[in-house]
Each structure stands twice: as C-alpha cells, then as structure tokens.
The first five atom37 places (N, CA, C, CB, O) and aatype in JSON, in Angstrom:
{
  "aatype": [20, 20, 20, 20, 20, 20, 20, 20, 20, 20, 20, 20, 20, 20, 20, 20, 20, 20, 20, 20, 20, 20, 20, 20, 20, 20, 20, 20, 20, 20, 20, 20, 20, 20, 20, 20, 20, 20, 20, 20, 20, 20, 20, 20, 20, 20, 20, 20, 20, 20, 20, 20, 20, 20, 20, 20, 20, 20, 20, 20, 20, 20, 20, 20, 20, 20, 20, 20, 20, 20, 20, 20, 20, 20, 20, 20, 20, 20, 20, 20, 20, 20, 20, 20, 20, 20, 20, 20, 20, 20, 20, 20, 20, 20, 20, 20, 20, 20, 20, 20, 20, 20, 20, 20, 20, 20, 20, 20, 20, 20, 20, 20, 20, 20, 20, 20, 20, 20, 20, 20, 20],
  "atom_mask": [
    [1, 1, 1, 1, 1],
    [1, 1, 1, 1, 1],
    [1, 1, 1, 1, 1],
    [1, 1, 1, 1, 1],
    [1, 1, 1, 1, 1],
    [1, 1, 1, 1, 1],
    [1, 1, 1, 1, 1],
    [1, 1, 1, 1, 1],
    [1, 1, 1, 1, 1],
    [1, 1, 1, 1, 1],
    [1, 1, 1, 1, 1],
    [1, 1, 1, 1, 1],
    [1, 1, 1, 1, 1],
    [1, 1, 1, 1, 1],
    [1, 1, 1, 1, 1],
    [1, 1, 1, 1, 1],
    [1, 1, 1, 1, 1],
    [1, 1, 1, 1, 1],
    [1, 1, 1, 1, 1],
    [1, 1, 1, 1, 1],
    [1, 1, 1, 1, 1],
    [1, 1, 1, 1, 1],
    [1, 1, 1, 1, 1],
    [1, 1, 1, 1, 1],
    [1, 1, 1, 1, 1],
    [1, 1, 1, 1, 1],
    [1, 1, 1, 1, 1],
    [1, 1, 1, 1, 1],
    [1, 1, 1, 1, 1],
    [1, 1, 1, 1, 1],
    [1, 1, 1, 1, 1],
    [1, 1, 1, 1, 1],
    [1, 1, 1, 1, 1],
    [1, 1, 1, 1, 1],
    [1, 1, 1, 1, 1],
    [1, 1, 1, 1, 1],
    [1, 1, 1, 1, 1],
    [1, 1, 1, 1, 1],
    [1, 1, 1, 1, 1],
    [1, 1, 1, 1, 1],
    [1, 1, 1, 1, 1],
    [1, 1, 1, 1, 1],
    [1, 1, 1, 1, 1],
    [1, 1, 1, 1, 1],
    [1, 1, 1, 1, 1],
    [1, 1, 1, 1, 1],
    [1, 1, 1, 1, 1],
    [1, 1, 1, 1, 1],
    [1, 1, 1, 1, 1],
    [1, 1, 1, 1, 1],
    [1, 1, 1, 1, 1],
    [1, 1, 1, 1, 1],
    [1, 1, 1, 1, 1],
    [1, 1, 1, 1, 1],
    [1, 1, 1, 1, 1],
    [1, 1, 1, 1, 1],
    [1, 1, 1, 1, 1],
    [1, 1, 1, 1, 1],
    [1, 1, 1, 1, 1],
    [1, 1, 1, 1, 1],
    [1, 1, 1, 1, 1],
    [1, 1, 1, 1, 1],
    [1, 1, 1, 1, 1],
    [1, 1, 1, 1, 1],
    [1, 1, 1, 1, 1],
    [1, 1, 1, 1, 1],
    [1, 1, 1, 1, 1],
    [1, 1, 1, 1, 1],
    [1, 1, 1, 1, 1],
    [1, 1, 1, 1, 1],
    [1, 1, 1, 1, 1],
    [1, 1, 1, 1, 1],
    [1, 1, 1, 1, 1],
    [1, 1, 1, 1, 1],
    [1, 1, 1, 1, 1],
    [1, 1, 1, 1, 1],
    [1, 1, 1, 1, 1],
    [1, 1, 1, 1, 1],
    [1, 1, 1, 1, 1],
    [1, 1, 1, 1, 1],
    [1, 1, 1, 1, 1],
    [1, 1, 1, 1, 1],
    [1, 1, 1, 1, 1],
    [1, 1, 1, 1, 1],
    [1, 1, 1, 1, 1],
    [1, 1, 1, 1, 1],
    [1, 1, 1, 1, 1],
    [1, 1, 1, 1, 1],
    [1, 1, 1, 1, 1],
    [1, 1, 1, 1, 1],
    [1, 1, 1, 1, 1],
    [1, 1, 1, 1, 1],
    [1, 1, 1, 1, 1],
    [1, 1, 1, 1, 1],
    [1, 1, 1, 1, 1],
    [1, 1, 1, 1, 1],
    [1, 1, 1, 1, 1],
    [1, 1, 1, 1, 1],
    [1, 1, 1, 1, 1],
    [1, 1, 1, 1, 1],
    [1, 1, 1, 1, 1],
    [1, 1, 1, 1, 1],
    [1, 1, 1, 1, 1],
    [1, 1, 1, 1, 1],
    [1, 1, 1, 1, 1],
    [1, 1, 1, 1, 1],
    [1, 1, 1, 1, 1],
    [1, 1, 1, 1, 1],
    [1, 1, 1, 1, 1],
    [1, 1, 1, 1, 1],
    [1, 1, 1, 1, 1],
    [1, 1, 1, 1, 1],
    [1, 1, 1, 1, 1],
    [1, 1, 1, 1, 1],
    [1, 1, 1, 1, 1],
    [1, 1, 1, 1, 1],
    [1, 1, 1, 1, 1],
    [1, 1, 1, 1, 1],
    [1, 1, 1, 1, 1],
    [1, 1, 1, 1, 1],
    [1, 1, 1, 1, 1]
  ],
  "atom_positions": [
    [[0.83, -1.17, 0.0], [0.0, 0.0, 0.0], [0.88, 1.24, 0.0], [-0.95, -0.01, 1.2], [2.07, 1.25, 0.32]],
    [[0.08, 2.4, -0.43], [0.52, 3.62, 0.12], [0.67, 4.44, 1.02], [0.3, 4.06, -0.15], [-0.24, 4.33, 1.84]],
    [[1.41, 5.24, 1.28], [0.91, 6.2, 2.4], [1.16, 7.34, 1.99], [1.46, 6.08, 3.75], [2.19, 7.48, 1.33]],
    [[0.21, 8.6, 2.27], [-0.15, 9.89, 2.03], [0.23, 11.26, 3.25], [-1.66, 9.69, 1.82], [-0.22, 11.54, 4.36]],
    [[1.07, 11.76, 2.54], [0.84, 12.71, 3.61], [1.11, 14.08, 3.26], [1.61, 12.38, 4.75], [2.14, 14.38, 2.65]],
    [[0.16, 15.02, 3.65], [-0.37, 16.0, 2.92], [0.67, 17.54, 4.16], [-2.59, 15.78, 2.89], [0.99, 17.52, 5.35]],
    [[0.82, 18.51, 3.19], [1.24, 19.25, 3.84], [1.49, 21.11, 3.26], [2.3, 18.43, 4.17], [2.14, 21.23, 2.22]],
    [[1.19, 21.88, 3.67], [1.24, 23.28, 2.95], [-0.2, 24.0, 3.51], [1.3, 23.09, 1.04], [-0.29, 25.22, 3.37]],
    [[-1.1, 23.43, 4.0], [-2.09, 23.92, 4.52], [-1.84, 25.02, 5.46], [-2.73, 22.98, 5.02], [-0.66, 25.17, 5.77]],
    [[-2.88, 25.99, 6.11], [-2.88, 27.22, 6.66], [-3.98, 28.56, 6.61], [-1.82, 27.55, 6.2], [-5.08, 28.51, 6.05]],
    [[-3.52, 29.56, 7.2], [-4.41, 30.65, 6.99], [-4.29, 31.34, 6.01], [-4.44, 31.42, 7.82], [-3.13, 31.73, 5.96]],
    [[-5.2, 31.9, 4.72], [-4.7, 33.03, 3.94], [-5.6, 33.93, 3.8], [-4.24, 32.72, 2.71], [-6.68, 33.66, 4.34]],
    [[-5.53, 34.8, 3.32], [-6.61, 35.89, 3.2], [-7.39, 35.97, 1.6], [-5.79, 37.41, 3.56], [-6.78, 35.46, 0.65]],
    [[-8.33, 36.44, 1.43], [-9.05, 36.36, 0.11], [-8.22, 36.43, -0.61], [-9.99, 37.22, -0.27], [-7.15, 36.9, -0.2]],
    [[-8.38, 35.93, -2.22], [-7.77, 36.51, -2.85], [-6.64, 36.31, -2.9], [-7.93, 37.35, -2.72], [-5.85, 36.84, -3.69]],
    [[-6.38, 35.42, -1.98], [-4.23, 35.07, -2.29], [-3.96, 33.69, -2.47], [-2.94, 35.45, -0.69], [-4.93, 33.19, -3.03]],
    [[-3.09, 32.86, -2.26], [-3.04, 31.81, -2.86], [-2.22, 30.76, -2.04], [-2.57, 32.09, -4.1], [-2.2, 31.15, -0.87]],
    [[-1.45, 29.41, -2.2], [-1.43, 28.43, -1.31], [-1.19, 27.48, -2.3], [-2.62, 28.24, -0.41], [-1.75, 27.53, -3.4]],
    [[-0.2, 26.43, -1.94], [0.19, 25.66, -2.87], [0.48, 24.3, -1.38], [1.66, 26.44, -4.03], [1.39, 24.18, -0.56]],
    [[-0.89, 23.45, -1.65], [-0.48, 21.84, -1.28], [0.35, 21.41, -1.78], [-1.25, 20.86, -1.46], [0.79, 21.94, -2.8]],
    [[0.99, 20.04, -1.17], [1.94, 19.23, -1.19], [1.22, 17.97, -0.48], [3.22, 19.83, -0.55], [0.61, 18.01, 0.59]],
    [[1.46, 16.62, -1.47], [1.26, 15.43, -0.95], [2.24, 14.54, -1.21], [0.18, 14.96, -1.3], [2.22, 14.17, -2.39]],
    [[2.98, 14.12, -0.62], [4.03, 13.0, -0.5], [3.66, 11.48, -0.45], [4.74, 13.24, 0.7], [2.95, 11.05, 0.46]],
    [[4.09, 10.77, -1.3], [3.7, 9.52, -0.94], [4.74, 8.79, -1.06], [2.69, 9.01, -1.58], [5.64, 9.19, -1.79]],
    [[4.88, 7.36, -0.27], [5.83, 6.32, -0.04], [5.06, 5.14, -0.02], [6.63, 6.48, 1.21], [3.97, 5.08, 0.54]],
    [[5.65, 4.04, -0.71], [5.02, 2.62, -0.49], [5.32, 2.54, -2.01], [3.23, 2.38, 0.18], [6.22, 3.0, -2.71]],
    [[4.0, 1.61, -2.31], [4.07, 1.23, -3.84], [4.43, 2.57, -4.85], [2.5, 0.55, -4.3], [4.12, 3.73, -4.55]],
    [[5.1, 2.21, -6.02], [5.49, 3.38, -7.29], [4.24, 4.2, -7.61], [5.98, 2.6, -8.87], [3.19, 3.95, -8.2]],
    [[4.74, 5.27, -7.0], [3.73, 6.29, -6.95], [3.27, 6.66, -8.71], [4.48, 7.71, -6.03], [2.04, 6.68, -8.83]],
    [[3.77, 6.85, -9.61], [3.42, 6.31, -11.09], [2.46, 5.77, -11.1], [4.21, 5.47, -11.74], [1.63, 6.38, -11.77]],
    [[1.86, 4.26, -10.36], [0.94, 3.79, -11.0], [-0.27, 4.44, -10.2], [1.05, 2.29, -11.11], [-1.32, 3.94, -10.62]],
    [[-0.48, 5.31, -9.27], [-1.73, 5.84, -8.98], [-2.33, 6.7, -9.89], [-1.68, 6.43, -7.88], [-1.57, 7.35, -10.61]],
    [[-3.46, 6.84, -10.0], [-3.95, 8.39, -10.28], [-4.43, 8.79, -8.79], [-5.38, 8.54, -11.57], [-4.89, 8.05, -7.92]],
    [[-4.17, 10.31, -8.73], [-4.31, 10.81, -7.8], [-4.93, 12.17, -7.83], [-3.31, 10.7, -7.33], [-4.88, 12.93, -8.79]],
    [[-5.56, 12.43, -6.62], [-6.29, 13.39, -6.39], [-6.3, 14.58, -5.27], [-7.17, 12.82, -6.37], [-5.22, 14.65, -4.69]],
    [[-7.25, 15.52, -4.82], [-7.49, 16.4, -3.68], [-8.98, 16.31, -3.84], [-6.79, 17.96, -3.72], [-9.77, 16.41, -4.78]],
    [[-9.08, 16.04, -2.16], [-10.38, 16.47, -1.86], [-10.67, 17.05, -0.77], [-11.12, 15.63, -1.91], [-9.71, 17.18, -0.01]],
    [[-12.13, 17.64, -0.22], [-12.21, 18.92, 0.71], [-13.27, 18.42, 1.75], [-12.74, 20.44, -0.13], [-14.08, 17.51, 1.57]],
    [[-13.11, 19.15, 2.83], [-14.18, 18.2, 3.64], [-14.61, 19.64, 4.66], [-13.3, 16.45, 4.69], [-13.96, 19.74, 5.7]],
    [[-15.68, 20.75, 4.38], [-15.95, 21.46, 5.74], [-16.67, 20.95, 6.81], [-16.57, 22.55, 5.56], [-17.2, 19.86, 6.62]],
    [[-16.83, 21.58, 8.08], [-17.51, 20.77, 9.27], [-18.55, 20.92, 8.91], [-17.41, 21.1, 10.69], [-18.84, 22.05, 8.52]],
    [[-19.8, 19.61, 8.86], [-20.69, 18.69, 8.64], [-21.23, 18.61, 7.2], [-21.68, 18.89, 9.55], [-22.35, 18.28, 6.82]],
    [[-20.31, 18.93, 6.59], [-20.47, 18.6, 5.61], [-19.89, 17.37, 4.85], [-20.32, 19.48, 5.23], [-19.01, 16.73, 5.41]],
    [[-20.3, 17.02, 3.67], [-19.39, 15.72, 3.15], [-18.25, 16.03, 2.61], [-20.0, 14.86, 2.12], [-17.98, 17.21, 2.39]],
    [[-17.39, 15.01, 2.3], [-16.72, 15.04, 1.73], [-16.33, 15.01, 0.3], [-16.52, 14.65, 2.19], [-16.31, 13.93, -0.29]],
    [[-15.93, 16.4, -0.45], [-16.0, 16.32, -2.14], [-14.88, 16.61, -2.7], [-16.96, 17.25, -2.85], [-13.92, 17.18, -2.17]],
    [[-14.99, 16.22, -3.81], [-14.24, 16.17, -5.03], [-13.61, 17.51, -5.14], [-15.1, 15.82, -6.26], [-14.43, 18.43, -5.25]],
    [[-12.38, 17.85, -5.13], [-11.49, 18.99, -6.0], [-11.31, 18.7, -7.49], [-9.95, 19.13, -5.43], [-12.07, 19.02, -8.4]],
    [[-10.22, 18.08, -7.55], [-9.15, 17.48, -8.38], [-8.62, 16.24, -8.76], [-8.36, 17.84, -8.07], [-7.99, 15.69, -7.86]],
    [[-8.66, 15.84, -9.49], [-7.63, 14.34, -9.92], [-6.79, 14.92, -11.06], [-8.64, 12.71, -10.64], [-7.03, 15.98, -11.64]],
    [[-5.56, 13.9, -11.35], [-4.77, 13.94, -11.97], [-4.26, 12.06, -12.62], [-3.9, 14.87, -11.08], [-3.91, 11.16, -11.86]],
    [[-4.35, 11.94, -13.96], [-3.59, 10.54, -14.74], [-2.61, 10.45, -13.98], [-3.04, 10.58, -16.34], [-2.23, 11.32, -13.19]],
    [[-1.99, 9.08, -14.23], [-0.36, 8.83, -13.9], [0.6, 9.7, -14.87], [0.08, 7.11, -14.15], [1.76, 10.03, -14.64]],
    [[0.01, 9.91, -15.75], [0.95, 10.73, -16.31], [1.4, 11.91, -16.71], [1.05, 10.49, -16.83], [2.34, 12.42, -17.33]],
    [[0.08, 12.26, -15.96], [-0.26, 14.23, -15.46], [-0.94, 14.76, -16.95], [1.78, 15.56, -15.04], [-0.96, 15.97, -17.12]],
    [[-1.49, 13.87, -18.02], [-1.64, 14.19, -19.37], [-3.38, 14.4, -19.05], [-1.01, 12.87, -20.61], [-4.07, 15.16, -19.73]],
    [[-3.77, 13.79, -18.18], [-5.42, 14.35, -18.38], [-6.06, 14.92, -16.64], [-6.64, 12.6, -19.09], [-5.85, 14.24, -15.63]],
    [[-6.63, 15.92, -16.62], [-7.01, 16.44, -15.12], [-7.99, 16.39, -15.23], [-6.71, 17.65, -14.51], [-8.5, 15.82, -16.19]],
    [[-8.93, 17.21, -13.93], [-10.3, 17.06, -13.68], [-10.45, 17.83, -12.15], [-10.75, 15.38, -13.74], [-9.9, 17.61, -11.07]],
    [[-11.42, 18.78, -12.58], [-11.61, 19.46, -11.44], [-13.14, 19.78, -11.09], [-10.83, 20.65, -11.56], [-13.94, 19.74, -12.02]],
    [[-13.54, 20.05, -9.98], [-14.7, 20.22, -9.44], [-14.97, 21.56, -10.16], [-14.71, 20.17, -7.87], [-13.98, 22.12, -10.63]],
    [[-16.63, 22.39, -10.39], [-16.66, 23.1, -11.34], [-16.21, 24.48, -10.49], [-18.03, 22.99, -12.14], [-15.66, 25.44, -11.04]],
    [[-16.53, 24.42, -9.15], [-16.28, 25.61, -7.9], [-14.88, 25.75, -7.87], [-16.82, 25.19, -6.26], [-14.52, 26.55, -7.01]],
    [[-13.95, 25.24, -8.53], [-12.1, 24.92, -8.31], [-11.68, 25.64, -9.94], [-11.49, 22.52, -8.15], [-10.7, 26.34, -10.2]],
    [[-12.7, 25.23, -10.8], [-12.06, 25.72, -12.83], [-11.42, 26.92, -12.82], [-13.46, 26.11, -14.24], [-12.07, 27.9, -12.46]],
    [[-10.31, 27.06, -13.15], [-9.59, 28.22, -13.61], [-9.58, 28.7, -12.07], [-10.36, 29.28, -14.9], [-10.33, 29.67, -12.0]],
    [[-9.12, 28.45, -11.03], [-8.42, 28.99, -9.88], [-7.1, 27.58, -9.19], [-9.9, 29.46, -8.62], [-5.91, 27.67, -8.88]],
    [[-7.91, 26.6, -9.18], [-6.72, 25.82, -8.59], [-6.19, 24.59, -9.89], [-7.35, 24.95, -6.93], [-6.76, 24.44, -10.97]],
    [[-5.25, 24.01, -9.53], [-4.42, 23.08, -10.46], [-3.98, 22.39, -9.7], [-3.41, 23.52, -11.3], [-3.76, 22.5, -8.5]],
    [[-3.76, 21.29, -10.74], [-3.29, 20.07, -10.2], [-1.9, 19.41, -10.36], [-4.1, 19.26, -10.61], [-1.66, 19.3, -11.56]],
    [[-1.05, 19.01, -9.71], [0.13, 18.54, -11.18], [0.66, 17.41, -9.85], [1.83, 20.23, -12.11], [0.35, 17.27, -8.67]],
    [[1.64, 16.75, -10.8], [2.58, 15.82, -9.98], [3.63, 15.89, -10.6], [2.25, 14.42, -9.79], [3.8, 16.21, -11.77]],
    [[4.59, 15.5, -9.62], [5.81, 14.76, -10.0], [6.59, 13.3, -10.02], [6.39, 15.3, -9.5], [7.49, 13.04, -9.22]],
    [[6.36, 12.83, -10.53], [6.71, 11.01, -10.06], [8.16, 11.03, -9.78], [6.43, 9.62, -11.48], [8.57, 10.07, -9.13]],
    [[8.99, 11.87, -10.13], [10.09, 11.84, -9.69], [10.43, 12.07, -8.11], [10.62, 12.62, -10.45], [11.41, 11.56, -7.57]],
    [[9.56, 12.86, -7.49], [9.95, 13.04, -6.5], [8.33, 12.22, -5.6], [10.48, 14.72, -6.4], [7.93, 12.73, -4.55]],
    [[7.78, 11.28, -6.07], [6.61, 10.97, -5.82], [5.92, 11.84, -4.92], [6.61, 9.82, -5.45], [5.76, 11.52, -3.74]],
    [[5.46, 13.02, -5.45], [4.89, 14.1, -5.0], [3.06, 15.21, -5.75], [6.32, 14.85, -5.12], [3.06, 16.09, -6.61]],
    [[2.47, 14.95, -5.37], [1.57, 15.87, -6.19], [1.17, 17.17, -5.1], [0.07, 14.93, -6.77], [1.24, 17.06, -3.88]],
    [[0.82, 18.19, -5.7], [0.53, 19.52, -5.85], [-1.16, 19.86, -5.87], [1.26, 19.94, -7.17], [-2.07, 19.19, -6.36]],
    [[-1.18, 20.84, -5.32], [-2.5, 21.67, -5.77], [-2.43, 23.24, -5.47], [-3.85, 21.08, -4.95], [-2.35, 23.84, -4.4]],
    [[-2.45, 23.54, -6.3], [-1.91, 25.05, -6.58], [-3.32, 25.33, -6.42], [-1.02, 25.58, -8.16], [-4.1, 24.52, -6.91]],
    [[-3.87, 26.62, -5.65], [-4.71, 27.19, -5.42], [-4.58, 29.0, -5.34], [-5.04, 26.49, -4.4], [-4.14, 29.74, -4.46]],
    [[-5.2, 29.27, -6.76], [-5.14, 31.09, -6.43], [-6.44, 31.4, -6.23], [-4.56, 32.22, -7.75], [-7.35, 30.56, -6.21]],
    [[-6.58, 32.7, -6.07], [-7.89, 33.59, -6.04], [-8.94, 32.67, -5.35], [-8.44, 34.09, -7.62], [-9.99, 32.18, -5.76]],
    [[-8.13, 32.62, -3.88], [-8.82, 31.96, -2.84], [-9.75, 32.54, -2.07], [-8.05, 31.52, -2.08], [-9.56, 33.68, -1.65]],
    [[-11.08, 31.74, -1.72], [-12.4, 32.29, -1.13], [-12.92, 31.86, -0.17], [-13.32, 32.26, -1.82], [-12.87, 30.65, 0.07]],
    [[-13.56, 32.72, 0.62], [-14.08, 32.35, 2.15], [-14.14, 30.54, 2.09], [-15.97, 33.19, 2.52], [-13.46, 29.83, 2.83]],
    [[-15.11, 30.0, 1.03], [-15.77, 28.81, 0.77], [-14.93, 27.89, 0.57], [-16.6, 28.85, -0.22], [-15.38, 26.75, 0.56]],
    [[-13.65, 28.04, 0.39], [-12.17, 26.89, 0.17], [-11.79, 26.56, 1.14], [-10.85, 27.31, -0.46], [-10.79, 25.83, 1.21]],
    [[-12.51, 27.03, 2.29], [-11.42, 26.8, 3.62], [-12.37, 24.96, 4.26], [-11.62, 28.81, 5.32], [-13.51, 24.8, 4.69]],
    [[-11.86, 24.51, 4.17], [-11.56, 23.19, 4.46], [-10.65, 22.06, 4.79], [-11.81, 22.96, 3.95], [-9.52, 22.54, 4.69]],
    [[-10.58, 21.12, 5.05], [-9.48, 20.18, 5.81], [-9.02, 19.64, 4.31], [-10.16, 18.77, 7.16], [-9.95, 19.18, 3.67]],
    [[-7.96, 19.63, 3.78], [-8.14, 19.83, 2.39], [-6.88, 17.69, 2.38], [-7.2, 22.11, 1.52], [-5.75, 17.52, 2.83]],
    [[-7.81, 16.64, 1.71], [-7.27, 15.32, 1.71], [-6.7, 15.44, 0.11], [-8.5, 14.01, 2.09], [-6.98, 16.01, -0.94]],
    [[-5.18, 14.02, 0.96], [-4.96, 14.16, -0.84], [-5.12, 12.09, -0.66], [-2.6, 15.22, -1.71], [-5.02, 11.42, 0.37]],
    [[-5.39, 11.6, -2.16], [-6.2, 10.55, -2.72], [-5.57, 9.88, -3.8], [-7.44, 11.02, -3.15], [-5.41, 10.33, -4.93]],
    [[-5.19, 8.66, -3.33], [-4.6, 7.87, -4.48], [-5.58, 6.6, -4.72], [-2.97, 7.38, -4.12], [-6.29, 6.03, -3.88]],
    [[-5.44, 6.36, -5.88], [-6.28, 5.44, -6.06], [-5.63, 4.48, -7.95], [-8.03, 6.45, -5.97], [-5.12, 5.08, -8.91]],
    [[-5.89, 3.12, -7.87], [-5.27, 1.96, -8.86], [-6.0, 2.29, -10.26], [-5.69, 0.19, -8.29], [-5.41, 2.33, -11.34]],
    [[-7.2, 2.51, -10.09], [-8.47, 2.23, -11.17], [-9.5, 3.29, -11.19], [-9.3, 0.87, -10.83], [-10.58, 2.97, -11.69]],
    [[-9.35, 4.57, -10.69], [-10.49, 5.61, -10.38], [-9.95, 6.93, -11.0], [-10.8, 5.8, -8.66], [-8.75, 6.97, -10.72]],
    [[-10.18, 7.65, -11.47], [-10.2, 9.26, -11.93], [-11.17, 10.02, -11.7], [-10.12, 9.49, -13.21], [-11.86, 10.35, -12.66]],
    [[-11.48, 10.47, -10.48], [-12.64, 11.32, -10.39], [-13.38, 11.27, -9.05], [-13.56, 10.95, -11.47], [-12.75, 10.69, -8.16]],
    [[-14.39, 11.67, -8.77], [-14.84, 11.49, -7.91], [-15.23, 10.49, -6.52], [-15.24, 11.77, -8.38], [-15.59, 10.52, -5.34]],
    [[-14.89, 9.62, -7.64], [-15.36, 8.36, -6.54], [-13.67, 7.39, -6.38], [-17.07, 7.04, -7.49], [-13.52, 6.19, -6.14]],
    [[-12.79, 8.29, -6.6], [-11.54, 7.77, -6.29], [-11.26, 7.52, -4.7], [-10.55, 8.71, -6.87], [-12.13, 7.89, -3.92]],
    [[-10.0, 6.86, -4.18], [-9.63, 7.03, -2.52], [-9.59, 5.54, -2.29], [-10.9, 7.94, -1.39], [-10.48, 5.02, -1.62]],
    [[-8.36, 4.66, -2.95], [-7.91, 3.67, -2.37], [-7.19, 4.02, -1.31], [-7.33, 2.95, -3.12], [-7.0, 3.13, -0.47]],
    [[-6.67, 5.2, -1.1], [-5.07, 5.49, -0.01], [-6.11, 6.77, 0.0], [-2.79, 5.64, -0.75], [-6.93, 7.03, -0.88]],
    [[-5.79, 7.7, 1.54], [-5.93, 8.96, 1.87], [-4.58, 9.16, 2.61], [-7.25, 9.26, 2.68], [-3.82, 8.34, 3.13]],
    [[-4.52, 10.61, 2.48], [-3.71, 11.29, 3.51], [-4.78, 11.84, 5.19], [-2.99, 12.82, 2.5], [-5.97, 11.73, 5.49]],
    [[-3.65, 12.38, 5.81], [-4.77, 12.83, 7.14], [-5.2, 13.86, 6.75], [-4.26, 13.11, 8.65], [-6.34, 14.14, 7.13]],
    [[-4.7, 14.53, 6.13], [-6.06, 16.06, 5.66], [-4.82, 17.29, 5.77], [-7.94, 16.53, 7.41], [-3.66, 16.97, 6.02]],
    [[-5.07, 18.17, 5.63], [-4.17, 19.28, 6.06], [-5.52, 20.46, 5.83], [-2.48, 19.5, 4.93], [-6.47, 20.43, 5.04]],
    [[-5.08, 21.63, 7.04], [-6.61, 22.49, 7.17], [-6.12, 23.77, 6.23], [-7.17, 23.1, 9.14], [-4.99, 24.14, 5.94]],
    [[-7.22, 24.2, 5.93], [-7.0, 25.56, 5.15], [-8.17, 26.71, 5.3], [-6.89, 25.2, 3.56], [-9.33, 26.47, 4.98]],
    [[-7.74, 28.01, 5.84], [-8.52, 28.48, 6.26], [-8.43, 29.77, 5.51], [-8.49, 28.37, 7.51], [-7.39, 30.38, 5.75]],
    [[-9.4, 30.49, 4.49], [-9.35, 31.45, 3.96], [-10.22, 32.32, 4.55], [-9.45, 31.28, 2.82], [-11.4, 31.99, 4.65]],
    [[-9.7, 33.78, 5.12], [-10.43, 34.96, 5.57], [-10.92, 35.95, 4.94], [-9.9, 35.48, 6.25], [-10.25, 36.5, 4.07]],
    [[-12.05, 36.32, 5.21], [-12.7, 37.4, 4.19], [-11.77, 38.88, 4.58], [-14.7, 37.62, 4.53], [-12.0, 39.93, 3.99]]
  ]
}
C-alpha cells in the first residue's frame, strides 16, 4: 500500500493563494492516479481534483475551474494543488487521494490525514 501525507495547509486571506503538497511512499507512486479532496464541518466530503499517472489528463470540481491546479511529480513521488484567487468557501481540511483504477470522484484507495485551510474574508 501507500501512504499519504499532505502538507502546505494554513491561513490566507481572500484573494491570495497556497500551494499543497502530498508525498507519498510505499508502492510506485506512477501507477496511482491521484487526487485532492475537501471536507468542511458537517459537511461531506468532495471532489477537487484528480490527476492521470501521467499528469496528461485532469479534472476538477466546477467551484475549483480556472483557480486551482493540479500537477505531480513522479520523480519526487509528490503531487501539488496550486490554489489562487482563494475564497471564504475553500477553507476546508483539504485530503490528498490515491487510487489503482479511479479518476474522479469516486476515487480514494489510499488517503492522507487532511491538512486544514482556512481562507479569511
């Protein structure tokens, strides 16, 4: 198996920006596709982002289009989520998601513990 662990989370203010980091170790991080997802208090848990193994096809939630991105690096078995023109509504415990056979929403063979993100008006 994998293991996930997410890190870059914090406070920012509207309007500015924040760049996750998810690290993974275990099996060749290559063969996942991988993802971000968001979780506020009592609410569920949803979909950001996924990314191919080979960073050639993405997918983002429609509340995320043209503000955050996705990318990886297999070299350093690492993926990213670049987040600009950040809004009250982003602030969440923000998971990152690997998964063998899934692209999208209903991905999450492996999670990370979450990392929080808190955007101020």
């Amino acid at each position: 198996q994998v293991q996930l662990v997410e890190s870059g989370g914090g406070l920012v203010q509207a309007g500015g920006s924040m760049r996750l980091s998810c690290a993974a170790s275990g099996r060749t991080f290559s063969d996942y596709y991988m993802g971000w997802f968001r979780q506020a208090p009592g609410k569920e848990r949803e979909f950001v982002a996924a990314i191919s193994w080979s960073g050639g096809i993405t997918r983002y939630a429609d509340s995320v289009k043209g503000r955050f991105t996705i990318s990886r690096d297999n070299a350093k078995n690492t993926v990213y989520l670049q987040m600009n023109s950040l809004k009250p509504e982003d602030t969440a415990v923000y998971y990152c998601a690997a998964d063998l056979k899934r692209l999208g929403t209903r991905m999450g063979d492996y999670w990370g513990q979450g990392t929080q993100v808190t955007v101020s008006s």
